[in-house]
PDB file with one MODEL, atoms N, CA, C and O in Angstrom:
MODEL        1
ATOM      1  N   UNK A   1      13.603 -45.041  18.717  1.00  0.00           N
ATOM      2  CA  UNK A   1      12.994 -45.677  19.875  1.00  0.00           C
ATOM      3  C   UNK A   1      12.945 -44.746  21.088  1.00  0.00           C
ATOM      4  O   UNK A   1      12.600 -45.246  22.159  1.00  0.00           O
ATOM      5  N   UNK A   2      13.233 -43.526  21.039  1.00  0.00           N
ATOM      6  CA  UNK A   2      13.073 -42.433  21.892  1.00  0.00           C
ATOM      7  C   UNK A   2      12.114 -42.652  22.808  1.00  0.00           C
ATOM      8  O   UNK A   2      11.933 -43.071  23.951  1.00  0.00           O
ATOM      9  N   UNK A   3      11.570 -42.207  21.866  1.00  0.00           N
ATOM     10  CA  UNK A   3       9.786 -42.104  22.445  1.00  0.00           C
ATOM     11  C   UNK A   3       9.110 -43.773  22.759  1.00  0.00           C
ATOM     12  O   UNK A   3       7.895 -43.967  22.801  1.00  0.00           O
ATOM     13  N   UNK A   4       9.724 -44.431  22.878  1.00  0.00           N
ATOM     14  CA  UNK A   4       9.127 -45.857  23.518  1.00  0.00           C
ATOM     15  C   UNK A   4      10.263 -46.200  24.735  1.00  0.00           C
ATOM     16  O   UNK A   4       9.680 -46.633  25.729  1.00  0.00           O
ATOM     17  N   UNK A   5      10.866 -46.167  24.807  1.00  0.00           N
ATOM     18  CA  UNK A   5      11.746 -47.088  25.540  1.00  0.00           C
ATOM     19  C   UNK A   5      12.486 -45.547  26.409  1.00  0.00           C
ATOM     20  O   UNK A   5      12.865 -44.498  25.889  1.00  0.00           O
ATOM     21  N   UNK A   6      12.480 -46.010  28.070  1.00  0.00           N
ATOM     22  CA  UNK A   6      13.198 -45.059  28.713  1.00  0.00           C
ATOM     23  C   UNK A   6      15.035 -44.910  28.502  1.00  0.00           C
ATOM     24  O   UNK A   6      15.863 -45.631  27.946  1.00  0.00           O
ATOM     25  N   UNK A   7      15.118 -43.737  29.174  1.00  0.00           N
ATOM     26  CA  UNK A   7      16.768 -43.411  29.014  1.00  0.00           C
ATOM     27  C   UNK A   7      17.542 -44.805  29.298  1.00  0.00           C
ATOM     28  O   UNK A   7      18.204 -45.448  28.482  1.00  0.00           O
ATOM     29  N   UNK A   8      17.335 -45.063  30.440  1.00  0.00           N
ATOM     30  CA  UNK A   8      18.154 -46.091  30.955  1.00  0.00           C
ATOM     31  C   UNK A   8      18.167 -47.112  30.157  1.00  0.00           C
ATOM     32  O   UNK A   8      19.237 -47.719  30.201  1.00  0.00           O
ATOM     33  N   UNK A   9      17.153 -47.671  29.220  1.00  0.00           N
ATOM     34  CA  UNK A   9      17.104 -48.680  28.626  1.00  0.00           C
ATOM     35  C   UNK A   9      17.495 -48.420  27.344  1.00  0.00           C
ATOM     36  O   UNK A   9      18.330 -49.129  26.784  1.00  0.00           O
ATOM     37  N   UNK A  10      16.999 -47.511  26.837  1.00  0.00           N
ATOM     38  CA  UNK A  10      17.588 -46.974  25.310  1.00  0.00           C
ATOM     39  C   UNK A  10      19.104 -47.179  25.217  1.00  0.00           C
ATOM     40  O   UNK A  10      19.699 -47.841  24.367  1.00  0.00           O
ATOM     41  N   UNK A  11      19.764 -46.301  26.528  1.00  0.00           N
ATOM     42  CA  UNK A  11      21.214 -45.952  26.238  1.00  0.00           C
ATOM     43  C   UNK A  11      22.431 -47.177  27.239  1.00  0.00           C
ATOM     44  O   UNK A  11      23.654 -47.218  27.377  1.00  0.00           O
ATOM     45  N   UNK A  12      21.416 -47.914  27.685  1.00  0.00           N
ATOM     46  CA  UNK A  12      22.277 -48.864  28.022  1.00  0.00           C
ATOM     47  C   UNK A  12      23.636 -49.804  27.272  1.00  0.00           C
ATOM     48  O   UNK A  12      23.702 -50.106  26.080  1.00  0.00           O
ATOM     49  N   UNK A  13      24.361 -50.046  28.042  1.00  0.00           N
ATOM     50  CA  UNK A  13      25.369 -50.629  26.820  1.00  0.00           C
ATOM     51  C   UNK A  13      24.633 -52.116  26.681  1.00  0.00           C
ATOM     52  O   UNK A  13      24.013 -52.658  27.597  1.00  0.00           O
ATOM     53  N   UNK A  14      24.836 -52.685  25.295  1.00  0.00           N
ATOM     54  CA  UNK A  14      24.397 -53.276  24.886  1.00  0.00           C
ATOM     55  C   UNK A  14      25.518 -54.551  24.537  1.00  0.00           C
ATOM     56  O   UNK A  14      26.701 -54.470  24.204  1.00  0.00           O
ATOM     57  N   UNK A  15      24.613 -55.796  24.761  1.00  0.00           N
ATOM     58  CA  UNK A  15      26.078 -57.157  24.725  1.00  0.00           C
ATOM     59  C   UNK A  15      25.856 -57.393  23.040  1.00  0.00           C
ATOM     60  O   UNK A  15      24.845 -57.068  22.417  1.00  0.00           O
ATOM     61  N   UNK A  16      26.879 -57.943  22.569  1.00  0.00           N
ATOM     62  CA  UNK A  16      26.247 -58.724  21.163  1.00  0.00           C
ATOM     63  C   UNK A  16      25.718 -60.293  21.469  1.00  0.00           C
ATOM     64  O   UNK A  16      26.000 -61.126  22.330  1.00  0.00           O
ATOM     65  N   UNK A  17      24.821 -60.264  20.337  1.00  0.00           N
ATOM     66  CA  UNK A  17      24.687 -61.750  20.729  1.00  0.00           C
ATOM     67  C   UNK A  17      26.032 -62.514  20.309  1.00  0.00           C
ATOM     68  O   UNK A  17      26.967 -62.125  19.609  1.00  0.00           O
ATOM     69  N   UNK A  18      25.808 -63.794  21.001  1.00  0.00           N
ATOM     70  CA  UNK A  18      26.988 -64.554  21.765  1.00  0.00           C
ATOM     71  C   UNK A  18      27.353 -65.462  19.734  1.00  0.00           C
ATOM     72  O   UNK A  18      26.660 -66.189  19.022  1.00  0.00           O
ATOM     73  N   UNK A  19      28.643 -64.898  19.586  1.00  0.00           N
ATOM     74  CA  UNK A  19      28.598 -66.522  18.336  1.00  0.00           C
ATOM     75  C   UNK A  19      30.022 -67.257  19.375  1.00  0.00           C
ATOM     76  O   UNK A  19      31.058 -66.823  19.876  1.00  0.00           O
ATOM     77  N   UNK A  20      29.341 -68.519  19.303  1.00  0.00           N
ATOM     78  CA  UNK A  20      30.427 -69.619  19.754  1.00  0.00           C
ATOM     79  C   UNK A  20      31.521 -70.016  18.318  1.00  0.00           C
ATOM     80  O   UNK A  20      31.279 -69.627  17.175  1.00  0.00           O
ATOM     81  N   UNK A  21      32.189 -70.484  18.533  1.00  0.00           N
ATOM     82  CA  UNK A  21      33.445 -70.805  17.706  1.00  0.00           C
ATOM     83  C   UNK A  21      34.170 -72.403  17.949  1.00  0.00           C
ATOM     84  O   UNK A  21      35.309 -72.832  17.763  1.00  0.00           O
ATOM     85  N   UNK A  22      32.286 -73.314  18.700  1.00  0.00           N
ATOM     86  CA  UNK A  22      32.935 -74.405  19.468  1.00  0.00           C
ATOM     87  C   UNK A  22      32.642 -75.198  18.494  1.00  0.00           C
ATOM     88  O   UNK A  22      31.411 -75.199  18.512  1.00  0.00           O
ATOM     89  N   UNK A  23      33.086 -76.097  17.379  1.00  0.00           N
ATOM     90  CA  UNK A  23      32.993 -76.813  16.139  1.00  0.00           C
ATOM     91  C   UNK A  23      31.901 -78.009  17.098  1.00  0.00           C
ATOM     92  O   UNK A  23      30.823 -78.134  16.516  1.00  0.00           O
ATOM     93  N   UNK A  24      31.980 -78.712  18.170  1.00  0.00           N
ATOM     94  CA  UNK A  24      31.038 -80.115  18.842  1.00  0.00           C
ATOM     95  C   UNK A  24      29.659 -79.356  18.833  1.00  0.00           C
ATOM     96  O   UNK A  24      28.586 -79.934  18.658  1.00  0.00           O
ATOM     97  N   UNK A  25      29.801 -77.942  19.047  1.00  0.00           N
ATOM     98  CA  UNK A  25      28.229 -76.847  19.121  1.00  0.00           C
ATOM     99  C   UNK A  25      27.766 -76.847  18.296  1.00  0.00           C
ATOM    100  O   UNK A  25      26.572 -77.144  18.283  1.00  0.00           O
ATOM    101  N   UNK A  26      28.558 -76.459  16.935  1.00  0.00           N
ATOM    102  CA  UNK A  26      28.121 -76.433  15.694  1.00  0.00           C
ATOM    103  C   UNK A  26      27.533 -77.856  15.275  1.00  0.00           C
ATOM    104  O   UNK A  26      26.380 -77.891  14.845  1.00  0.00           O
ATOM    105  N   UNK A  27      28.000 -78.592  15.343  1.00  0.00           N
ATOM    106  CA  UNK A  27      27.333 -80.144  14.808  1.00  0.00           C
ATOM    107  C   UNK A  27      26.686 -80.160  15.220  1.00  0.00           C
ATOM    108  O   UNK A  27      25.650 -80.245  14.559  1.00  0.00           O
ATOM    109  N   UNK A  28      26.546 -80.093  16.918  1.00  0.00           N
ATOM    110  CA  UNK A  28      25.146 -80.705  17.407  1.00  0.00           C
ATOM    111  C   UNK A  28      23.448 -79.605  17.023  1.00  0.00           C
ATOM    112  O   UNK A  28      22.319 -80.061  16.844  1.00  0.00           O
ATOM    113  N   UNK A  29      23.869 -78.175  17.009  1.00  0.00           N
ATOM    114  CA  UNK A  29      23.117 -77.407  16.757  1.00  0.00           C
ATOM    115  C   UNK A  29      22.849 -77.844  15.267  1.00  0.00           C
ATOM    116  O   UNK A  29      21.688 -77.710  14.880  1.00  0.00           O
ATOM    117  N   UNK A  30      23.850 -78.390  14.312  1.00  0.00           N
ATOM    118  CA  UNK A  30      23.463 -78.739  12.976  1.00  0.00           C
ATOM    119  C   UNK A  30      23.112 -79.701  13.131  1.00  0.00           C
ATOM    120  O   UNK A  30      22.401 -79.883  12.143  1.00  0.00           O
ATOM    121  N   UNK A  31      23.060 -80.983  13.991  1.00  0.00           N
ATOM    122  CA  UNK A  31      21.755 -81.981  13.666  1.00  0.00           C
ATOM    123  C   UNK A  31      20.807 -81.941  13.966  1.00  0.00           C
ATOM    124  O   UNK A  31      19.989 -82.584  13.308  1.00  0.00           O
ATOM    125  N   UNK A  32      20.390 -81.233  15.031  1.00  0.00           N
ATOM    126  CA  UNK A  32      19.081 -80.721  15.097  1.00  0.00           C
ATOM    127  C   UNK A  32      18.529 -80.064  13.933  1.00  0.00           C
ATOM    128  O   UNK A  32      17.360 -80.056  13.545  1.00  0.00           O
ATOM    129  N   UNK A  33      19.411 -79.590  13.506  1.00  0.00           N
ATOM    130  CA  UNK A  33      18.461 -78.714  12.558  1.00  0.00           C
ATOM    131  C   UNK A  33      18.051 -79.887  11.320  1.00  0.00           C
ATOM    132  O   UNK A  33      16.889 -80.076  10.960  1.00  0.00           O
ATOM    133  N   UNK A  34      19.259 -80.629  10.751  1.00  0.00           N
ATOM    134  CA  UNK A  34      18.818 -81.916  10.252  1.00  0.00           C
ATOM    135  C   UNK A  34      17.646 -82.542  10.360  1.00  0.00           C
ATOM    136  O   UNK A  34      17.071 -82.994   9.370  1.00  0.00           O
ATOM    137  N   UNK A  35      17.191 -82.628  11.527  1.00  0.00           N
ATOM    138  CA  UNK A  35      16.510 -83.313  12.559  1.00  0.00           C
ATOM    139  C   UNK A  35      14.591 -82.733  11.503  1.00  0.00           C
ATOM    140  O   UNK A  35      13.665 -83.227  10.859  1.00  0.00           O
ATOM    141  N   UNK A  36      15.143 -81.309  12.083  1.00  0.00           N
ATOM    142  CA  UNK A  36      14.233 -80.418  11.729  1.00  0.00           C
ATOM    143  C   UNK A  36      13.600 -80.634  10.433  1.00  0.00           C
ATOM    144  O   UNK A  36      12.442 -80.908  10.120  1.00  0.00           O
ATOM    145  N   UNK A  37      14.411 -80.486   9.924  1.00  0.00           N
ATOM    146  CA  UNK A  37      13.972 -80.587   7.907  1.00  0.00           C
ATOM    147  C   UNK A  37      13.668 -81.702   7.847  1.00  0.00           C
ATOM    148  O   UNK A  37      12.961 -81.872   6.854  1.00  0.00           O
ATOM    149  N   UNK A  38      13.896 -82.982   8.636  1.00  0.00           N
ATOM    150  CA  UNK A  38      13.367 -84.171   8.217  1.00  0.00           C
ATOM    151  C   UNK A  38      11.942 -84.808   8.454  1.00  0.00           C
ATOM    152  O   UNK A  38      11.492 -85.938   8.263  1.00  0.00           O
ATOM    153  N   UNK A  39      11.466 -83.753   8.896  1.00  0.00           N
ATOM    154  CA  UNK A  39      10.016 -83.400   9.641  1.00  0.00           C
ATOM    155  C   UNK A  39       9.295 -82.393   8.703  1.00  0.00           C
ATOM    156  O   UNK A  39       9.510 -81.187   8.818  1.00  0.00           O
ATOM    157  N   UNK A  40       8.485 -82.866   7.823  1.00  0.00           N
ATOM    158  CA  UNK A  40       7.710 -82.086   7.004  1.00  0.00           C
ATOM    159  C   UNK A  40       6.853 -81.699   7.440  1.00  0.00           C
ATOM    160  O   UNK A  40       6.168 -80.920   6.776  1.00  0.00           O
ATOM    161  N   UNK A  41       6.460 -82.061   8.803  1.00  0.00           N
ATOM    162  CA  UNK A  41       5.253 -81.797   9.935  1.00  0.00           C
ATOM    163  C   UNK A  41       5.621 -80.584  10.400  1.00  0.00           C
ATOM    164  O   UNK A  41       4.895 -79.589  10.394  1.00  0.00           O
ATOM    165  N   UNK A  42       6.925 -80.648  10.873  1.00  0.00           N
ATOM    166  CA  UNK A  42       7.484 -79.465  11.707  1.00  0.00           C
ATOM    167  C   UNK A  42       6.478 -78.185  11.516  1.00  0.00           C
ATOM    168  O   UNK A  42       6.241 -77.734  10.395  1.00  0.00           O
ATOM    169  N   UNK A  43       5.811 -77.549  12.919  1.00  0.00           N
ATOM    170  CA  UNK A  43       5.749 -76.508  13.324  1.00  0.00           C
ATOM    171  C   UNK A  43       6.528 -74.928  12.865  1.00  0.00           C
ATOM    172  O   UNK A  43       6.237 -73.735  12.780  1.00  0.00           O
ATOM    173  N   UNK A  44       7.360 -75.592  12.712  1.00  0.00           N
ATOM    174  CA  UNK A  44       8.715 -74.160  12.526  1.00  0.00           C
ATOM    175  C   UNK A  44       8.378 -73.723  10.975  1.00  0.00           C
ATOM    176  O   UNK A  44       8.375 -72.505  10.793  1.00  0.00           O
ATOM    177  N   UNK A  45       8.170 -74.332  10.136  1.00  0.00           N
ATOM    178  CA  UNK A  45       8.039 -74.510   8.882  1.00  0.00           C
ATOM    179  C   UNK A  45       6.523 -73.549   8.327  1.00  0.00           C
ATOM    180  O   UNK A  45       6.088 -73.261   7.212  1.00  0.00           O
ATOM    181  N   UNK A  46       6.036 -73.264   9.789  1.00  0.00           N
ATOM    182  CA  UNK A  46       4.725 -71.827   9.602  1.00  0.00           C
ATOM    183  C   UNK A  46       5.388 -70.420   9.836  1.00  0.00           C
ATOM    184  O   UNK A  46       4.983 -69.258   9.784  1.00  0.00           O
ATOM    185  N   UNK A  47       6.603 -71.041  10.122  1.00  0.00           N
ATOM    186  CA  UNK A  47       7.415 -69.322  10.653  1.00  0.00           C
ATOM    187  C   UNK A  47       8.535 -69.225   9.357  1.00  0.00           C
ATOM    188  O   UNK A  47       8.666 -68.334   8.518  1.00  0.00           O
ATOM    189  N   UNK A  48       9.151 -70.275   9.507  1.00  0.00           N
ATOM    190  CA  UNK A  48      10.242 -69.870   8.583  1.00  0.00           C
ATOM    191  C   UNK A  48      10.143 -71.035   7.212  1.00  0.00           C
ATOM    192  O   UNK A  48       9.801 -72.215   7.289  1.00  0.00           O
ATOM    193  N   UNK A  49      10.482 -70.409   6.208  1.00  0.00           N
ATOM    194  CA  UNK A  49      11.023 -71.422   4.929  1.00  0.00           C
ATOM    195  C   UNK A  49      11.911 -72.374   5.005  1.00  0.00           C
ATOM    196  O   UNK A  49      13.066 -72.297   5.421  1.00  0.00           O
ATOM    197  N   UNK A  50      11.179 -73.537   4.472  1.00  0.00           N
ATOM    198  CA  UNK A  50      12.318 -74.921   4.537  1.00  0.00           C
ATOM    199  C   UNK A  50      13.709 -74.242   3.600  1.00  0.00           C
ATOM    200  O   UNK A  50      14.834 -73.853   3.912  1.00  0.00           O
ATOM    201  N   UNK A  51      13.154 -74.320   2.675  1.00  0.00           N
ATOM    202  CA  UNK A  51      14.357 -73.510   1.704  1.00  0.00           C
ATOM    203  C   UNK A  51      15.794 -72.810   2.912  1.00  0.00           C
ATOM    204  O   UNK A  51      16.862 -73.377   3.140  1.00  0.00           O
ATOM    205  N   UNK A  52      15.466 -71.877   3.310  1.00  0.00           N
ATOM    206  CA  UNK A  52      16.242 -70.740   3.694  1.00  0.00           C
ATOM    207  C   UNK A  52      16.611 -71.504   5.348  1.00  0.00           C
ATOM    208  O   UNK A  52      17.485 -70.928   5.995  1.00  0.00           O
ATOM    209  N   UNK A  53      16.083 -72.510   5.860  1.00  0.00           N
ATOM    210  CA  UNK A  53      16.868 -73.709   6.742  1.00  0.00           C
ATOM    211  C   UNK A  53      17.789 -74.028   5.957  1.00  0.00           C
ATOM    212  O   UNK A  53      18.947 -73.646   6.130  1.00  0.00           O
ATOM    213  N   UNK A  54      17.360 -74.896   4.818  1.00  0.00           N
ATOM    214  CA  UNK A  54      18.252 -75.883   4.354  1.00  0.00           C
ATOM    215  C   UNK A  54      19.978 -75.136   3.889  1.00  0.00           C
ATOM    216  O   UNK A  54      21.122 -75.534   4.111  1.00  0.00           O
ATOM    217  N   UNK A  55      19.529 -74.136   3.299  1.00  0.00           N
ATOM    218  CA  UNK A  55      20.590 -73.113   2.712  1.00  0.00           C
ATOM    219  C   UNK A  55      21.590 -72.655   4.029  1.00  0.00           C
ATOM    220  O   UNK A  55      22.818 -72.588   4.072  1.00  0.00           O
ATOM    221  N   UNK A  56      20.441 -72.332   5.213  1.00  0.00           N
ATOM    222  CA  UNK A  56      21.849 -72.011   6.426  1.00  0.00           C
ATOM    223  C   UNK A  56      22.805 -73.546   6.552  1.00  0.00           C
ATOM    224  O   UNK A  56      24.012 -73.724   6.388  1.00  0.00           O
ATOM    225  N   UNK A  57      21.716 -74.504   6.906  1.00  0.00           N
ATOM    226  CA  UNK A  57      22.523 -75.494   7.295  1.00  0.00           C
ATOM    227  C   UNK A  57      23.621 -76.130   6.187  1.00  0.00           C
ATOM    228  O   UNK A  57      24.721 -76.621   6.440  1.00  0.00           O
ATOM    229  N   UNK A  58      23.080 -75.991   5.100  1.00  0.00           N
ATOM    230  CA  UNK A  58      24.281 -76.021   4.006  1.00  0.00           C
ATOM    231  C   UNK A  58      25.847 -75.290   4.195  1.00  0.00           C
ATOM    232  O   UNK A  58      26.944 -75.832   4.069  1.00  0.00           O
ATOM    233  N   UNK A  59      25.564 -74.021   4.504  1.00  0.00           N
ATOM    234  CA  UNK A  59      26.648 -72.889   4.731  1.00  0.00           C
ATOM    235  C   UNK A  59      27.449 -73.169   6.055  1.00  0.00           C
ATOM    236  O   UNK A  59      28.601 -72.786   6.255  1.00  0.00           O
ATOM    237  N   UNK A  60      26.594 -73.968   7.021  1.00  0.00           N
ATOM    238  CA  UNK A  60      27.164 -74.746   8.376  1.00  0.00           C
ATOM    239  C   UNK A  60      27.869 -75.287   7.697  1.00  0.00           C
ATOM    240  O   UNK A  60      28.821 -74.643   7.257  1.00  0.00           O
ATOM    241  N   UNK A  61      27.745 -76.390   7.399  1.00  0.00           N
ATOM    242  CA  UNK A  61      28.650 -77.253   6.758  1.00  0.00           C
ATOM    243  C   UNK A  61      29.832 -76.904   6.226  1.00  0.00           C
ATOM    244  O   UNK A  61      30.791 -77.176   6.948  1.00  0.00           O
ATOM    245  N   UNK A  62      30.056 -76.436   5.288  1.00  0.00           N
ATOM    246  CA  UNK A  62      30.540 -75.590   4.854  1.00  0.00           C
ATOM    247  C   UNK A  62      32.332 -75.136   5.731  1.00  0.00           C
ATOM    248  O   UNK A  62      33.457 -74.911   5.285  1.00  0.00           O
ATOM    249  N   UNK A  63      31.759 -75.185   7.041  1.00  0.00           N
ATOM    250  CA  UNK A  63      32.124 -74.301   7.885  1.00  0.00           C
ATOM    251  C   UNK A  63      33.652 -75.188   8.179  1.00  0.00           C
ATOM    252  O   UNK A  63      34.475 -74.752   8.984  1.00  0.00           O
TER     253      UNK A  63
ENDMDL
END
């Protein structure tokens, strides 16, 4: 990314993205997603595979 992006931005320190560890986050972010799959209409479903939802939110569970 040299050649696209200046010094300052290239070599900036960089955050990770954030994972929470708050189990009430996790549910609620997992019923939405519930929510989601129960909607065969859903929009989202032109971007991403129902399949490979269902499988994260499985592995939520899981959790």
């Amino acid at each position: 990314m040299q050649d696209a992006l200046q010094p300052e931005v290239l070599w900036r320190k960089k955050s990770h993205y954030p994972k929470t560890h708050n189990l009430s986050y996790l549910r609620a972010v997992s019923e939405m997603l519930a929510g989601v799959l129960r909607d065969p209409q859903s929009p989202v479903f032109q971007l991403v595979r129902r399949e490979m939802l269902q499988q994260l939110l499985e592995s939520e569970e899981s959790v």
